[in-house]
N, C-alpha and C positions, 0 to 999 in steps of 0.2 A: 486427549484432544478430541473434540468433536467429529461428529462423522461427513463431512462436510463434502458434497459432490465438489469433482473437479472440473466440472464448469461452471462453479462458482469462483474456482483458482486459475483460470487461463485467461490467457488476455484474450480477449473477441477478435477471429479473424472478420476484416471488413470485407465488401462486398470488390469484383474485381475493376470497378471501374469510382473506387471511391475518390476522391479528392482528396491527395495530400499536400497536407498543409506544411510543405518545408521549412517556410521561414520561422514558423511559431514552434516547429519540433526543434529547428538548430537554437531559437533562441532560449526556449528551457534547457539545452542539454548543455549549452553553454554556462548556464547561469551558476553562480554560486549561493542561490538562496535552496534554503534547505525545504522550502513548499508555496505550492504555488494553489491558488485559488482560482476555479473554472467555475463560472458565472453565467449561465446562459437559460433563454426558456427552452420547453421539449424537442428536440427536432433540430438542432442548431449545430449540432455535431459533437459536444462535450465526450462522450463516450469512444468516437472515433478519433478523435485528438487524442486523447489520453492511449487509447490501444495504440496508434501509431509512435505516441514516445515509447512507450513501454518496449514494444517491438526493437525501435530505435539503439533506447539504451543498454540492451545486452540482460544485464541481471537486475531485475526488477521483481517484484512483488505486486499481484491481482488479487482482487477481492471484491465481485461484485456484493451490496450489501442483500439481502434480502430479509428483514423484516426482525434486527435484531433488536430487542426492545430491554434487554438489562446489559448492563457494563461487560459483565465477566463471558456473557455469551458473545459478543462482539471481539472484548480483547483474544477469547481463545480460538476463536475463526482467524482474526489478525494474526495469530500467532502460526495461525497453518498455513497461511498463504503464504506469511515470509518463509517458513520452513521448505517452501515445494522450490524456491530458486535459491534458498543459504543454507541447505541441510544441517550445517554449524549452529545455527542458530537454538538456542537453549534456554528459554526465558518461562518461568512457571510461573502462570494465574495463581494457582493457588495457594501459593505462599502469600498471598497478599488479604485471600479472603478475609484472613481475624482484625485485618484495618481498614474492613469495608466501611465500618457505622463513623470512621474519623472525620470530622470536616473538612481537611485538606486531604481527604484519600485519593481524589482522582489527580491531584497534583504529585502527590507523593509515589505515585504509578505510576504514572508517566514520566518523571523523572528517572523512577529505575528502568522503564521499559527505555527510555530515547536515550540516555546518558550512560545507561550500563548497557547491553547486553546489544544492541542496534548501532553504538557507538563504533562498537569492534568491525562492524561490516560498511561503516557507510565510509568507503574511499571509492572513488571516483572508479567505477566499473562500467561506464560504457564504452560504445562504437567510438570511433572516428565516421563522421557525416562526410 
Protein backbone atom coordinates (compact mmCIF):
# COMPACT_ATOMS: atom_id res chain seq x y z
CA UNK A 1 0.00 0.00 0.00
CA UNK A 2 1.08 3.48 -0.51
CA UNK A 3 2.58 5.70 1.99
CA UNK A 4 -0.29 7.86 2.25
CA UNK A 5 -0.38 10.81 5.15
CA UNK A 6 -3.32 10.43 7.34
CA UNK A 7 -4.63 13.50 6.75
CA UNK A 8 -5.33 12.66 3.66
CA UNK A 9 -7.58 9.65 5.54
CA UNK A 10 -9.51 11.79 8.16
CA UNK A 11 -12.45 13.29 7.80
CA UNK A 12 -11.97 17.47 8.20
CA UNK A 13 -12.87 18.59 11.54
CA UNK A 14 -15.07 22.04 10.63
CA UNK A 15 -14.67 25.17 12.17
CA UNK A 16 -16.59 25.66 15.78
CA UNK A 17 -19.30 27.67 14.64
CA UNK A 18 -20.05 25.93 11.23
CA UNK A 19 -23.46 25.37 9.96
CA UNK A 20 -24.87 22.20 10.00
CA UNK A 21 -26.88 21.17 7.76
CA UNK A 22 -29.29 18.54 9.36
CA UNK A 23 -31.98 18.15 7.01
CA UNK A 24 -29.57 17.10 4.11
CA UNK A 25 -27.23 14.91 6.64
CA UNK A 26 -30.73 12.99 7.76
CA UNK A 27 -31.78 12.84 4.22
CA UNK A 28 -28.63 11.04 2.80
CA UNK A 29 -28.40 8.79 5.93
CA UNK A 30 -31.74 7.85 5.29
CA UNK A 31 -31.56 7.14 1.84
CA UNK A 32 -31.18 3.82 0.14
CA UNK A 33 -29.22 4.91 -2.81
CA UNK A 34 -25.86 3.52 -2.74
CA UNK A 35 -24.08 7.32 -4.04
CA UNK A 36 -24.81 10.43 -4.14
CA UNK A 37 -23.53 13.42 -6.30
CA UNK A 38 -22.48 16.90 -4.56
CA UNK A 39 -22.52 19.61 -7.17
CA UNK A 40 -21.44 22.87 -6.20
CA UNK A 41 -18.97 25.98 -7.13
CA UNK A 42 -15.86 26.76 -4.59
CA UNK A 43 -16.97 27.94 -1.40
CA UNK A 44 -20.42 26.47 -1.16
CA UNK A 45 -19.77 23.94 1.51
CA UNK A 46 -19.44 20.51 -0.57
CA UNK A 47 -16.49 19.45 1.70
CA UNK A 48 -18.25 20.50 5.04
CA UNK A 49 -21.41 18.57 4.10
CA UNK A 50 -19.76 15.67 3.25
CA UNK A 51 -17.41 15.71 6.69
CA UNK A 52 -20.61 16.22 8.69
CA UNK A 53 -22.27 12.80 7.16
CA UNK A 54 -19.14 11.04 7.46
CA UNK A 55 -18.90 12.18 11.08
CA UNK A 56 -22.75 11.37 11.23
CA UNK A 57 -22.64 8.03 9.83
CA UNK A 58 -20.33 6.24 12.35
CA UNK A 59 -18.00 4.05 9.87
CA UNK A 60 -17.19 5.63 6.82
CA UNK A 61 -14.31 5.96 4.69
CA UNK A 62 -12.15 9.58 3.84
CA UNK A 63 -10.11 10.32 1.05
CA UNK A 64 -9.13 13.55 0.21
CA UNK A 65 -7.80 13.24 -3.58
CA UNK A 66 -4.66 15.07 -4.13
CA UNK A 67 -3.46 14.85 -7.65
CA UNK A 68 -3.79 11.17 -8.60
CA UNK A 69 -3.30 10.95 -12.21
CA UNK A 70 -3.10 6.95 -13.09
CA UNK A 71 -5.90 4.34 -12.20
CA UNK A 72 -3.77 2.07 -9.78
CA UNK A 73 -2.42 4.90 -7.81
CA UNK A 74 -5.85 6.23 -6.90
CA UNK A 75 -7.43 2.68 -6.54
CA UNK A 76 -4.56 1.86 -4.01
CA UNK A 77 -4.85 5.20 -1.86
CA UNK A 78 -8.88 4.11 -2.07
CA UNK A 79 -7.85 0.99 -0.82
CA UNK A 80 -6.23 2.72 2.43
CA UNK A 81 -8.71 4.86 3.29
CA UNK A 82 -11.22 2.06 3.39
CA UNK A 83 -8.75 -0.04 5.39
CA UNK A 84 -8.23 2.84 8.27
CA UNK A 85 -12.41 2.46 9.43
CA UNK A 86 -12.74 -1.70 8.01
CA UNK A 87 -9.40 -3.08 8.83
CA UNK A 88 -11.34 -6.42 7.37
CA UNK A 89 -10.99 -5.03 4.40
CA UNK A 90 -8.67 -7.13 1.95
CA UNK A 91 -8.88 -6.11 -1.71
CA UNK A 92 -5.34 -6.30 -4.03
CA UNK A 93 -4.56 -3.80 -6.89
CA UNK A 94 -2.49 -5.83 -8.03
CA UNK A 95 -3.72 -8.79 -9.07
CA UNK A 96 -5.63 -6.98 -11.64
CA UNK A 97 -2.55 -5.11 -13.08
CA UNK A 98 -2.01 -8.03 -16.10
CA UNK A 99 -5.78 -6.84 -17.22
CA UNK A 100 -4.82 -3.28 -17.32
CA UNK A 101 -4.31 -3.00 -21.32
CA UNK A 102 -8.27 -4.81 -21.63
CA UNK A 103 -10.98 -2.54 -22.76
CA UNK A 104 -13.44 -3.23 -20.40
CA UNK A 105 -10.73 -3.26 -17.48
CA UNK A 106 -11.89 -0.45 -15.54
CA UNK A 107 -15.54 -2.16 -15.53
CA UNK A 108 -14.04 -5.40 -14.78
CA UNK A 109 -12.41 -3.68 -11.44
CA UNK A 110 -14.87 -2.12 -10.35
CA UNK A 111 -17.11 -4.90 -10.48
CA UNK A 112 -14.62 -7.00 -8.24
CA UNK A 113 -13.78 -3.99 -6.16
CA UNK A 114 -17.95 -3.07 -5.46
CA UNK A 115 -19.49 -6.56 -5.85
CA UNK A 116 -16.71 -8.51 -4.13
CA UNK A 117 -14.72 -7.44 -1.40
CA UNK A 118 -16.79 -3.83 -0.41
CA UNK A 119 -20.07 -6.06 -0.85
CA UNK A 120 -19.01 -7.88 2.49
CA UNK A 121 -18.85 -4.44 4.46
CA UNK A 122 -21.62 -2.35 3.05
CA UNK A 123 -24.76 -3.00 5.79
CA UNK A 124 -26.10 -0.20 7.19
CA UNK A 125 -23.40 1.08 9.97
CA UNK A 126 -24.51 4.19 10.98
CA UNK A 127 -25.87 6.51 14.09
CA UNK A 128 -29.34 6.84 14.92
CA UNK A 129 -29.82 11.04 14.13
Amino acid sequence: MPNVPSARLTVPKGPNKEIVRGELIDTELKSSRKLAYIHAGAGYGKTTLLSQIANSAGNSAWLSLDGENDFFTFANTLCEAIKQSFPEFDFSTSEYLPFSEKDNFVSMFAGAFICGECSQMCKPMHKSR
